[in-house]
N, C-alpha and C positions, 0 to 999 in steps of 0.2 A: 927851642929856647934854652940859654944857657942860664942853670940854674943862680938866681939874684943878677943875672945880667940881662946882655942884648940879644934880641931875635937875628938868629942870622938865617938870612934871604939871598937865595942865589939871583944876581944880577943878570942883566941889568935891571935898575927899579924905577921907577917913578913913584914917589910918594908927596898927598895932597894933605899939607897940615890941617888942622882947625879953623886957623884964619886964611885958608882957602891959598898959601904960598906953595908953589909946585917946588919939590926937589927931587933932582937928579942924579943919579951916580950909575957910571958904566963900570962897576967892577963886578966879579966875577960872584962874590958872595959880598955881602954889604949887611953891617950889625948896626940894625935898627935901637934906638933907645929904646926901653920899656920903663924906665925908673923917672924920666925925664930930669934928671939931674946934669944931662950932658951940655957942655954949651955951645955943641955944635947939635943940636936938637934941629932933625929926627935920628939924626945920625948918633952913633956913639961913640964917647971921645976917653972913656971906662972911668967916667969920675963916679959910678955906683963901687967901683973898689974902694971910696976913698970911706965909705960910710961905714957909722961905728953901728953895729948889728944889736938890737937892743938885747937878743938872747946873749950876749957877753957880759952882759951887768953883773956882780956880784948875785944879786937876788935869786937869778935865773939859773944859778947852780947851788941853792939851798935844798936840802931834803922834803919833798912834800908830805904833807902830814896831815 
């Protein structure tokens, strides 16, 4: 698994979503979503790079005390 990203799965795949829809892809290695933010879901289309990472906040590089 790529760290805050997609599982990648050497192909080919078949994967059965939750509402029971079959998907297919004959490629060689095929990056599955884990974040579900893609909107090619199950697939990944890297809209997880797009996301602001909460440990960036100001807060989160304050001295703990």
């Amino acid at each position: 698994m790529v760290p805050n990203g997609p599982m990648l799965v050497e192909g080919p795949v078949e994967l059965v979503t939750d509402d029971g829809v079959t998907h297919t892809s004959d490629r060689f290695v095929v990056a599955v979503c884990a974040c579900r933010r893609s909107k090619r879901y199950p697939f990944c289309d890297t809209s997880h790079r797009k996301r602001v990472r909460s440990d960036d906040s100001p807060a989160s590089h304050e001295d703990n005390r």
